[in-house]
Structure formats: structure tokens, C-alpha cells
N, C-alpha and C positions, 0 to 999 in steps of 0.2 A: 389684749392687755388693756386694762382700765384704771385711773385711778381720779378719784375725787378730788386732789389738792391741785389748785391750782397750776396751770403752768410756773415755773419757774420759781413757786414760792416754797419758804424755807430751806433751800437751795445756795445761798449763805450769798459770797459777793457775785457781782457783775461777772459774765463770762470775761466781756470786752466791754474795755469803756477808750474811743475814740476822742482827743480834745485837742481841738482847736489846730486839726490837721488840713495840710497845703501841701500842696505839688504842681510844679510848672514846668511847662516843656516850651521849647524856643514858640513864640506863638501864640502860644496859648495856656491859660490859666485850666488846669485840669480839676483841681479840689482847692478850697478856701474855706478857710475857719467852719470846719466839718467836724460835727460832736453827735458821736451817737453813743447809747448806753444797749447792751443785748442783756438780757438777763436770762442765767444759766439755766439752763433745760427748757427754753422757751424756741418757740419756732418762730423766726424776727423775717419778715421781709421789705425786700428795699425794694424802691422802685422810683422812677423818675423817667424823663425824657432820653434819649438820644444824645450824648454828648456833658449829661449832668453828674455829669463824675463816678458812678455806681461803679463800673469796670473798675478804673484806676484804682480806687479804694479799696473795696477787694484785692486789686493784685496788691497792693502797698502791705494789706492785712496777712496776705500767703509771703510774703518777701519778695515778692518778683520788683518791686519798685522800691526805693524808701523816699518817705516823704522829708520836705525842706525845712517844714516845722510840723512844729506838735507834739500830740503822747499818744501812745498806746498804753494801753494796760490789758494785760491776760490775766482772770480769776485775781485781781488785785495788783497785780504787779505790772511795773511798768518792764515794757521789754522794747528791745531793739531787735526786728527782723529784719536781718542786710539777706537773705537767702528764703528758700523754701523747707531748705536744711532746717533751719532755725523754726520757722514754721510751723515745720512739724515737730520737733524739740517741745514745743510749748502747747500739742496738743490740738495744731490746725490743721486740716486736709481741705482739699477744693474737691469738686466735681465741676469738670472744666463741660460748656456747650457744647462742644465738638469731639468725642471721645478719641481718647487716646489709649486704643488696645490694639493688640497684634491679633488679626483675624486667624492665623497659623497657629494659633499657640490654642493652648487650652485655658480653662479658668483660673485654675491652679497656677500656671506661670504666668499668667496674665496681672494675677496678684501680688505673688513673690517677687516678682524682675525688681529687680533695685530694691528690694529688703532682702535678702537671700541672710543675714546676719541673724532677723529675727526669730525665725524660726526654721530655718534652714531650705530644703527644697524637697523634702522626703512626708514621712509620718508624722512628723510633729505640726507641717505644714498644713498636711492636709485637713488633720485634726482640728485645729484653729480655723480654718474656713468654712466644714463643716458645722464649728461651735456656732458662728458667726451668722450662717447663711440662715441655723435653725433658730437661733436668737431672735434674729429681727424676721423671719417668716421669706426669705429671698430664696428658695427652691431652688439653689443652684447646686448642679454638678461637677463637681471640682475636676473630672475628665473631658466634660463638653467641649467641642471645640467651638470658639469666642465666632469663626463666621455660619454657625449654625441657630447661632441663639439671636434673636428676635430684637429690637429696637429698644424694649423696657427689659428685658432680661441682660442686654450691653451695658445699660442705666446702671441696675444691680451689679455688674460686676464693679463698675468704677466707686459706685458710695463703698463695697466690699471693701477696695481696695486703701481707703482712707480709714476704714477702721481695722483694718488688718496693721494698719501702721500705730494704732493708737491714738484716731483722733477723737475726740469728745467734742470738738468745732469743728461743724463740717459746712463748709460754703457750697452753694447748688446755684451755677450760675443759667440760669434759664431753663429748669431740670424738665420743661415740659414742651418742648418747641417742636418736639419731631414725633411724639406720644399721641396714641390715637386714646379716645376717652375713657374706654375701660384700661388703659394702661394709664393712664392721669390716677385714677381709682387707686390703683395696685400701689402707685408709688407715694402718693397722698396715706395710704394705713403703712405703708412703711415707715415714712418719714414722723407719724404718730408713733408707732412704737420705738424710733429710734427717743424721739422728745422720753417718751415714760422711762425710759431706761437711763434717761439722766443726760443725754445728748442734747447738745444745743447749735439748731441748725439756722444759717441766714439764709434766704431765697430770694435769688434775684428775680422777676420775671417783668414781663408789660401786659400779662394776662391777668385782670384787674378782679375779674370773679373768682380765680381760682386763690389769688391772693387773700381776700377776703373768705374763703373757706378754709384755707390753713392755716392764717396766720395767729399769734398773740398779738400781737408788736408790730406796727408798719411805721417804719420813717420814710419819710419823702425828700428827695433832691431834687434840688433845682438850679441848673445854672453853676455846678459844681460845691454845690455846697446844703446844709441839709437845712429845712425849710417849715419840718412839722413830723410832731410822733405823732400816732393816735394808736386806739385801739379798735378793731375790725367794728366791732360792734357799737362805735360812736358813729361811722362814717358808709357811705357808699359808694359802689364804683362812677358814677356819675363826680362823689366830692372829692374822690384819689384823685379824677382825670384834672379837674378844675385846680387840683394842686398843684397837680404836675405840669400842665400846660397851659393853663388858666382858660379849657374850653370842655366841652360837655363830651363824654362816652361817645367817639364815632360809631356809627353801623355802618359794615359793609352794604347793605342791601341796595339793591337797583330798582331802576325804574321800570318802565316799561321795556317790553320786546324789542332791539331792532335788529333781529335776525333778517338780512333778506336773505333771497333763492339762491345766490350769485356762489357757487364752491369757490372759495382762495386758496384751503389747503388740503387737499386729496391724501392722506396715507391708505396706502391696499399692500395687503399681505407684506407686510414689512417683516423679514425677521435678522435676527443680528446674534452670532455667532461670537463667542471667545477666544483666546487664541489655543482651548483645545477641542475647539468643535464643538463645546459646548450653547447651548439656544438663550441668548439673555433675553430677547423679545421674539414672540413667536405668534406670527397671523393676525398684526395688529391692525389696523384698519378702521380710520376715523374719516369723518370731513369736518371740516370747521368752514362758515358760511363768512362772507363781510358783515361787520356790526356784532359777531357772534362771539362769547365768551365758552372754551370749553373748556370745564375744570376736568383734573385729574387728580383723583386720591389712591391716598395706596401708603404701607408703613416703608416705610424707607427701605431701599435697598431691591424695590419687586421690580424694576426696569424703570425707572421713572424717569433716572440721569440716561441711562442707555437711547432711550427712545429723544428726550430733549436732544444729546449729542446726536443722534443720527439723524437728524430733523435738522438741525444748524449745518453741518459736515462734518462736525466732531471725528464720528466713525462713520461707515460705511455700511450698507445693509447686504445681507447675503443673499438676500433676495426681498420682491416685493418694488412697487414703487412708489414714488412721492412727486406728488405734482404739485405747484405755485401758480395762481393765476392758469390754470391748462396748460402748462409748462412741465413736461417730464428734467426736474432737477435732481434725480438719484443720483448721476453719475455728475452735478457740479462738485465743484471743492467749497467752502467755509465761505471766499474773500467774495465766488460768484454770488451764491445765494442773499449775504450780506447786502450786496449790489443791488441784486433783486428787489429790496425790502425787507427783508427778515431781521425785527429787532430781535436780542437777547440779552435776557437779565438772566446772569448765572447764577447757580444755587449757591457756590463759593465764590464771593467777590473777590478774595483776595487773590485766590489762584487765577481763577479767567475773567474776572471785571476790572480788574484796574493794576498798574504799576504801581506798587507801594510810595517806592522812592522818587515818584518823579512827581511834578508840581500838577496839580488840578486842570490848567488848560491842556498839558501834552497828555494828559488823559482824555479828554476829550475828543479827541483825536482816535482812538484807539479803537479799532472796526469800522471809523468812518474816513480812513487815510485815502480814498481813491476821490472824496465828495467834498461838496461846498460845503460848512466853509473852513475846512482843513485843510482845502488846498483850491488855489486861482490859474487854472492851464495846467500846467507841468509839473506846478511849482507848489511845496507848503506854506500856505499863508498863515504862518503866525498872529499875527494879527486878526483874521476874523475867530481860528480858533480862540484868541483870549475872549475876543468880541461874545462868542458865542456862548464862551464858559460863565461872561458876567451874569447873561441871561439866564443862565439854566442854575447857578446860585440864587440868583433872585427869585426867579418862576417856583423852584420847588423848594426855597426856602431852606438850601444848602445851610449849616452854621460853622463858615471857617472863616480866618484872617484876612483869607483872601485867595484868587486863584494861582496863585505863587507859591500858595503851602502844598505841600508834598500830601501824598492820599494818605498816608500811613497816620497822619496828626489827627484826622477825623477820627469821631468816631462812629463805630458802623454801621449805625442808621444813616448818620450824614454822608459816607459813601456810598449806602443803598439811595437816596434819595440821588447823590450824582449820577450815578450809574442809569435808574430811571427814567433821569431826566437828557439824556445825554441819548438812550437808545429808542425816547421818544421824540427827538427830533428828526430831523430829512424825513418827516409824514411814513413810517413803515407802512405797508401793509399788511404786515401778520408779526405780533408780538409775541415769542417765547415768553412766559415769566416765569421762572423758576422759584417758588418762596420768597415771594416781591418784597413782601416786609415781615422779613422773619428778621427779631432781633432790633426791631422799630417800634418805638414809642406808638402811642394812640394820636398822636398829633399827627406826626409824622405816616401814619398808617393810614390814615383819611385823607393827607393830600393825595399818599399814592392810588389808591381808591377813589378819587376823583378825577385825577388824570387819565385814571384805566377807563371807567366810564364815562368821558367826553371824547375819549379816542374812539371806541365802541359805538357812543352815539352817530359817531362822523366815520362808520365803516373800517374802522379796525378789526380783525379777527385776532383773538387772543386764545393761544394755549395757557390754559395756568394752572401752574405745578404748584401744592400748598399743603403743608400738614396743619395747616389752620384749617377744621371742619366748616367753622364758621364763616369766615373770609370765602371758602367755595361756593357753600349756599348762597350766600350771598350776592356774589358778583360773578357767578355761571349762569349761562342762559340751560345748559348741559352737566352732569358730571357722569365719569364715566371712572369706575376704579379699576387699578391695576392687581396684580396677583401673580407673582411669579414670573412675569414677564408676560403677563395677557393681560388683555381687557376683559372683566368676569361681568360688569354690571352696568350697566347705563340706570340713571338715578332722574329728578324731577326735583330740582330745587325748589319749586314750591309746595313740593309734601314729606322729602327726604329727614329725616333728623341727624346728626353726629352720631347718634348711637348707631342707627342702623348703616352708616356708614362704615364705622369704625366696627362692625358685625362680619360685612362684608366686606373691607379689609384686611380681615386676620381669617379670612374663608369660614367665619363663623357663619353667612347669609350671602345669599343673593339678591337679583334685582327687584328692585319694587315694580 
């Protein structure tokens, strides 16, 4: 689908016009005097730091919040969204980060659950998803079941499922974070043919080239409020980042070698079983060196959590073992290996990195409850953990009120920076990190990125789990990708590329 006229032109009023909107939470100032304009059938993305209101705005625009002041207006009109109900009344869908579909179900009801009015659950159903899926080019099978289809073909069902409702504004809140690069492709000529058919989509991401390949329209936030429009083709990633954080495009990449000879983390023939016998990892077997970074890639879902949990104590392996320092730990639990050394950054902060509701220092606290300085003899020392929390706000350049706010008022860059910083103190020896900074600004992304390589410099070994291609190359001394619950490739960060990774990720290619 092609067409000559402009994005967005001749396409009459504004989809959304955003003025002079605020929202505040106990604490913290979340959005102030925020005015953006999207014009209809244009692809608009937003972008900003960590904490600079993108989230809240969004949700304010779906109904999940309302704001304390301000306007909205939809295609001209001003509207009040107290709900998502509302919402979508007015022609808005999300595609939320973290998909929310039932692996059990099929595509078909994956779509219809809670529209079941629209189109019922039968042939007329089906009919409109088939129109849908052949419309915008999404190959999907309206009988497939949802845990057989693939990481971008999940993607596809959730935008389905906002235009299955009628949306014509569809929000894509980081649509590319877990997307290997010929799935970035796929979904990039999607999200162009949705634009020609008269849709008008916002894109959140902190993926600053790919922004600048999609977009018409970039506004920039900063500090909860918006700071600068441009157009792709005035600006580049280098003057996005200087907007955004007032510092230049990090790069991942590292310096020299300091692999030494010294094994820290031995895995041989580890495999790990379901609860119906089925093999989620099978004959895995790595070593990771002190000083050594070993990346892991692989499309979501090939064992990647599996092996991280069974590596921490999470689960247990059904055979195979795992040694720490020459130390047979298969058969410790979670609290011993913890003891050990073993930091962990979890891929879901929310579920296993931090207590929502409780304040920043008793997080702190949280995997290092048996050590200094969370506890003096017997006893929890309150005191040093706050002590300790002031520093690791400072060091990693946390942005909250203070260590008294509860984790839940951050936003999730500034919980991945606590969390970070938190399981790179008591000196680990061997660092899990699980998508270190997914979901983290380029600011924020380079401290974490320096912190990994000054630990590394000074004899850390680091497993690192990333569907950032680039963040792997980068700061792997090793990568080695997963598939199905195997290791298929060992790779050479300094000749590798994202494509032939992302080849042999989807078992399109093997090792180089």
C-alpha cells in the first residue's frame, strides 16, 4: 500500500490535541502544563527519559488516570475519559508493553473476550478478523492457539484486538522491546499500512533510530512535561538524546578483554522439566570466567527465564549440574546461593525485584536480609539500610522524593536503576541480569552500562539476558543464543551483526 500525500494531510482536524495537562500523585509531580498536537493519520512518537511523564499521559489519554487539569480533545472535541470504556467510545485502543492474552485460548477468542456484543463469538466473528488480519497484512489464524505463535505474531494479535474494537487511535507503548530485527521490519510495514488506511498511531519507545525511521511527528518530554516537537527529518538521534537528557547517544560497547582463566559459573548438562515432564532446558552447558560478560539471546519464551531461575534457585534442575566458585550449588535453595554472591536483576521488576508498596530503603533490604548493612548481629539495622539506600539513589542517580516513597511512585526506569544498584552492592561475584535496561531511557541506560563494566573490569562475571541485539554486542565478551530451550550458537561480538543474530534466533541460521 502506497500513497503520495502526505502523512496526515487533508485528513481534516487533529486526532488529539492535549492542553495544558497535569497530574499529581502524593510526592510527585507526574505531568505539568503538557500540550501536544497528533495529527490524524500520522504515526506521532513520544519519547523522553525515565520518569518524564510518557506513561501517565498515555494512561490519562486510555482513561486509566484522569488528569487535575487541562483538555483533551478527540478529532475536535473536547472529551472527558474517566474509564477505558470511554476510551474506547471515542475511538482509542492501547497495545500495552507486556501483553495481555490467554496462551490457552485461541486468536479468535483472544480477540472477542470482552467484546463478545460486537460481533458475537461465532461466523460473523470470525469473519471480521479474517477482514482485519488480510487488511493490514497480519497472517493470522483465527484457530491458532495464542501459546504456539511467536513473539511478533502475540504483537499482532493485541493491535488485532484494538481494531477489532474500533480503534482508529491506537497507542503502542514500546511495541519493539522484546522483537528481534526482522520482527521490528514486520511490524514497522504494519504499523505503515495501518497510517495509509487512515489510522493514527502514537509510539512510545527509547529506541531513538527506530523512532526516527517511523515517525512524522516526534514530541519530546522532559521532567513531566513536553519540551519540543520536531520533525524526524530536522533532527538526530544524537539531538532526540540531548533533548531528552541533555547528553549525547550512549553506546553500549566495551573496552578491552578482561576475561581471565578463573571458571565462577560452571553450568553442564542442566536440563529442567515442566510439571508434565515436559524438557524446558535441555543439555545446557556454559562457563562464564571472572571479568567475563556472557550474553544470551533468543526470542522470548526459548528458556531464557527457565535457565535464569534455575541458575538463582528459582526452579530446580532435573538433572545436570551448576557450580559457583568450584562449589557444587544444584541442590542449594535461592537464600544460600544469594549468600554466595549471586546478584539478580529480574526480567519482571515488579513481580520479583521490588515490593510495590513499601518504601525504597525496606527494599533494599530485599535478598540481602541475612548481610550488612541490613542487619548488625541478629538484628535489622534500619538505619544502615536507609544509610545505604541514600547512596545507591545518589550512585545510580535514582529520581524519587526520597527513600521514604514507596517503589510503586517511581517510574520504571528509576526502579530498574534501584534494583541495579541495590544487587550491585555487597561486591557479587556473578551477576544475573535479566533485560538490565529494558524500558530505560538512554541516560539511564549508559549508567547501567557503566556500572556493568567497571564491575567486569574488577572481576565480575555477568550472565546477561537482552532482547537488545545491540546492548549484547556490545557489552559480551561471548553470546551464545537460545532456541527451544538449547544453546544452538555461540557468536563473536566483534563480527556478529543483529541480523544474523536475530537469523539464528528464529532457527533461520546458525553459528558464525
Amino acid at each position: 500500500m502506497t500513497s503520495t500525500m502526505e502523512p496526515g494531510a487533508a485528513r481534516g482536524v487533529d486526532a488529539i490535541k492535549v492542553s495544558g495537562v497535569g497530574k499529581s500523585f502524593p510526592g510527585v509531580i507526574a505531568n505539568h502544563d503538557v500540550d501536544i498536537t497528533i495529527r490524524a493519520g500520522t504515526i506521532h512518537a513520544l519519547v523522553g527519559e525515565n520518569g518524564a511523564g510518557k506513561s501517565t499521559l498515555m494512561k490519562i489519554l486510555y482513561g486509566v488516570q484522569r488528569p487535575d487539569e487541562g483538555t483533551i480533545a478527540v478529532n475536535g472535541t473536547e472529551v472527558a475519559l474517566h474509564s477505558p470504556s470511554d476510551a474506547i467510545a471515542q475511538g482509542i485502543g492501547m497495545v500495552f508493553q507486556h501483553f495481555m492474552l490467554a496462551d490457552n485460548l485461541t486468536v479468535l477468542e483472544n480477540v472477542v473476550l470482552g467484546a463478545e456484543k460486537l460481533h458475537g463469538i461465532g461466523e460473523a466473528a470470525r469473519t471480521r478478523i479474517e477482514e482485519l488480519s488480510s487488511t493490514y497484512g497480519f497472517g493470522l489464524d483465527p484457530d491458532e492457539l495464542v501459546e504456539s505463535l511467536g513473539v511478533g505474531e502475540r504483537q499482532r494479535v493485541e493491535i488485532l484486538k484494538v481494531l477489532y474494537r474500533g480503534a482508529k487511535i491506537i497507542i503502542l507503548d514500546e511495541p519493539t522491546a522484546v522483537l528481534v530485527p526482522q520482527e521490528v521490519d514486520a511490524l514497522f510495514e504494519n504499523l505503515r499500512d495501518l497510517r495509509e488506511q487512515g489510522h493514527t498511531l502514537i509510539f512510545i519507545s527509547h529506541k531513538l533510530d527506530e523512532v526516527l525511521s517511523i515517525a512524522d511527528d516526534i514530541t519530546v518530554m522532559r521532567r513531566g512535561t513536553t519540551v519540543a516537537a520536531v520533525r524526524p527529518q530536522d533532527v538526530t538521534a544524537r539531538k532526540l538524546a540531548e533533548l531528552m537528557v541533555g547528553s549525547e547517544l550512549p553506546s553500549p560497547g566495551t573496552e578491552e578483554s578482561t576475561v581471565t582463566d578463573r571458571p565462577l559459573l560452571e553450568v553442564e548438562d542442566v536440563e529442567v522439566v515442566d510439571a508434565a515432564g515436559r524438557a524446558e532446558l535441555a543439555d545446557v552447558s556454559f562457563t562464564i570466567h571472572a571479568g567475563e560478560v556472557l550474553g544470551i539471546a533468543g526470542v522470548e519464551g526459548n528458556g531464557q527465564t527457565e535457565l535464569v531461575e534455575t541458575i538463582i534457585g528459582m526452579r530446580h534442575a532435573a538433572r545436570g549440574t551448576i557450580r559457583l566458585e568450584g562449589k557444587d550449588i544444584t541442590g542449594w535453595g535461592t537464600l544460600e546461593r544469594r549468600e554466595a554472591g549471586i546478584g539478580y536483576v529480574p526480567e519482571d521488576r515488579h513481580r520479583h525485584g521490588l515490593l510495590l508498596d513499601s518504601p525504597l530503603w525496606e527494599n533494599r533490604i530485599l535478598g540481602h536480609q541475612t548481610r550488612e548493612p541490613s542487619v548488625k548481629g541478629p538484628w535489622l539495622n534500619k538505619a544502615g539500610a536507609r544509610e545505604d539506600s541514600e547512596r545507591i539513589v545518589r550512585e545510580y542517580d535514582v529520581r524519587t522524593p526520597g527513600i521514604d516513597t514507596n517503589a510503586r511512585a517511581l517510574s520504571g526506569g528509576n526502579q530498574q536503576k534501584f534494583i541495579v544498584g541495590r544487587e550491585m552492592s555487597g561486591d557479587p561475584v556473578l551477576l544475573i541480569a535479566s533485560h538490565p535496561t529494558r524500558g530505560v531511557d538512554v541516560g539511564a541506560q549508559a549508567q547501567i552500562w557503566d556500572h556493568i563494566r567497571n564491575a567486569r573490569r574488577n572481576g565480575l562475571a555477568v550472565l546477561l539476558i537482552s532482547a537488545d541485539l545491540d546492548e549484547l554486542i556490545g557489552l559480551s565478551d561471548t553470546i551464545q543464543v537460545m532456541l527451544r530451550g538449547q544453546l544452538v550458537g555461540t557468536f563473536d561480538p566483534q563480527t556478529v551483526t543483529p541480523q544474523d543474530l536475530g537469523s539464528a534466533m528464529t532457527g533461520a541460521g546458525g553459528a558464525a
